[in-house]
Structures are given as C-alpha cells and as structure tokens.
C-alpha positions in Angstrom: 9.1 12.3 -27.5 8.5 8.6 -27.1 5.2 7.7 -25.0 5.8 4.7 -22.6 2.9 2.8 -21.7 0.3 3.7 -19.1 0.0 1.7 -15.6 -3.1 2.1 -14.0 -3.5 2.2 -10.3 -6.2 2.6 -7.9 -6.8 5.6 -5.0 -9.6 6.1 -2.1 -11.2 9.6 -2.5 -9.6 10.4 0.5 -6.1 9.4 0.6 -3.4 11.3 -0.3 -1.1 8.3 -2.0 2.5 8.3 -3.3 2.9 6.9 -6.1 6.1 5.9 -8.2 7.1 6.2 -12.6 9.9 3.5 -12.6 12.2 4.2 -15.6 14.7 1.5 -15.4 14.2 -1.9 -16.1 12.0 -3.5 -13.6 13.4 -6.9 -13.7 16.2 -5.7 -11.3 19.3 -5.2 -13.7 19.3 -1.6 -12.7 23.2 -0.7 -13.0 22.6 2.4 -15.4 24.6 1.3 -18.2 23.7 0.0 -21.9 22.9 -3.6 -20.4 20.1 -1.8 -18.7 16.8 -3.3 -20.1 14.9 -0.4 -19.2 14.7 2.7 -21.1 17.7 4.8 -19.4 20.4 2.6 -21.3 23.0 4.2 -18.9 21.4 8.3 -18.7 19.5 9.6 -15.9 16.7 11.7 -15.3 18.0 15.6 -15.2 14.6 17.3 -14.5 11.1 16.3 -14.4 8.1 18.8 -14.5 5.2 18.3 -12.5 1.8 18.5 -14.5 -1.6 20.3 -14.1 -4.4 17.5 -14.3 -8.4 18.9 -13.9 -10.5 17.5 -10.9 -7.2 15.9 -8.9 -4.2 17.0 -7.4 -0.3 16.3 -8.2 2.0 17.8 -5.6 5.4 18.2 -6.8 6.9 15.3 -8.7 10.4 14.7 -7.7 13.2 12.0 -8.8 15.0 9.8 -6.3 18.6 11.6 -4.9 19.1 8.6 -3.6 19.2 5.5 -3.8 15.4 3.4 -3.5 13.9 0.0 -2.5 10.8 0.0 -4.3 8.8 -3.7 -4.6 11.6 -5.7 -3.5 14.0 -3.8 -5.9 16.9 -1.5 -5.6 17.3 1.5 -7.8 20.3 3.5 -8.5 19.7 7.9 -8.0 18.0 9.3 -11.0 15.8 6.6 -12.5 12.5 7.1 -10.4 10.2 9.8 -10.2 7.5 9.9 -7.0 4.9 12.3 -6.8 2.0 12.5 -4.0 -1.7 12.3 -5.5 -4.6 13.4 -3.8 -8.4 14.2 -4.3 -10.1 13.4 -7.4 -13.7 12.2 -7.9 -14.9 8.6 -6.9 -16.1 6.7 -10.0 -13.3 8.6 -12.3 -10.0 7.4 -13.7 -7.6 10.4 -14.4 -4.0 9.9 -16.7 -1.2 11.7 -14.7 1.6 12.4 -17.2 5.3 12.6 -15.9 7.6 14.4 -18.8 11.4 13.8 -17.7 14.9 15.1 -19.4 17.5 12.9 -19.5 21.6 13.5 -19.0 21.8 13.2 -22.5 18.6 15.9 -22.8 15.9 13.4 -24.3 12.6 13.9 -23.0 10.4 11.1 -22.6 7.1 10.8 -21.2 5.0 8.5 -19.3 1.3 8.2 -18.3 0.1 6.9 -14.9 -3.4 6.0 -15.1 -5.5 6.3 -11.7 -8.9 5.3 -11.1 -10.4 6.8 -7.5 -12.4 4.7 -5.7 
C-alpha cells in the first residue's frame, strides 16, 4: 500500500469542516487516463472506508458521484474523497487517514493532517 504524503490543514474547536483528499493531479490535467499526473493514471476510486481516529470525529467519507469544482479546478467522478470533520481538542493536531480501492483493486492511502485551533 503506497503512503501519499500528508497535507496539514487547520480547524476551530467548534466547526464542523469539510474537508477534501484530491487523488488526481492537481495541476488540472484531470482526464483519467495514463497522461494523468496524479496517482489514478486512468483508475478510479471503487470504495473508500471511513476511519476511527481518538479525540475527533470523521463522519462518513464519501467519493465524488459527480463531477466537482474544487480550488478553481474541475474533477472528473471518482477521484476525490470529502469527509466532514468535527470536534477534536484545541492545541492538538490529529492525522485522518483515507484508505481507497481503485477500479483496478489497488489500495492506497493517504493522511490528512489537522491541527484544531
């Protein structure tokens, strides 16, 4: 299972805050095939499974059935995953994993890295 690197973003105590996993390539040359400089190369994500994380918590992680603007870019069904985060402890960062299976059943995973605030 290859491990992509973490992002880390930042959430108030009290929000409840949607945040994104972007698989594809970010630089807008999202057309799921081979050219793809992201790490889908043409797949997309079958399933993704929605982790247990002490002290803050992950409602259901889902991936896009349809197709999403996100930061100015356009991304094709099955190559983002969204989740809403909330809670957590002020002062603490927490790593939110996000394990997906591909089309072509290769799992990869992915941490998000949240600090509360």
């Amino acid at each position: 299972m290859l491990q992509l690197e973490p992002f880390v973003y930042k959430k108030a105590v009290a929000d409840e805050t949607t945040f994104w996993w972007v698989w594809c390539d970010r630089d807008a040359q999202n057309d799921n095939e081979l050219n793809d400089k992201g790490f889908l190369k043409g797949r997309t994500i079958s399933t993704v499974d929605t982790p247990t994380v002490t002290g803050i918590t992950v409602n259901t992680l889902a991936v896009n059935s349809e197709t999403q603007k996100y930061k100015g870019i356009t991304y094709p069904i099955g190559t983002l995953v969204s989740g809403k985060i909330s809670g957590g402890t002020a002062g603490t960062s927490y790593t939110i994993p996000c394990v997906v299976t591909l089309s072509d059943s290769d799992v990869k995973s992915k941490d998000l890295k949240i600090e509360v605030i």
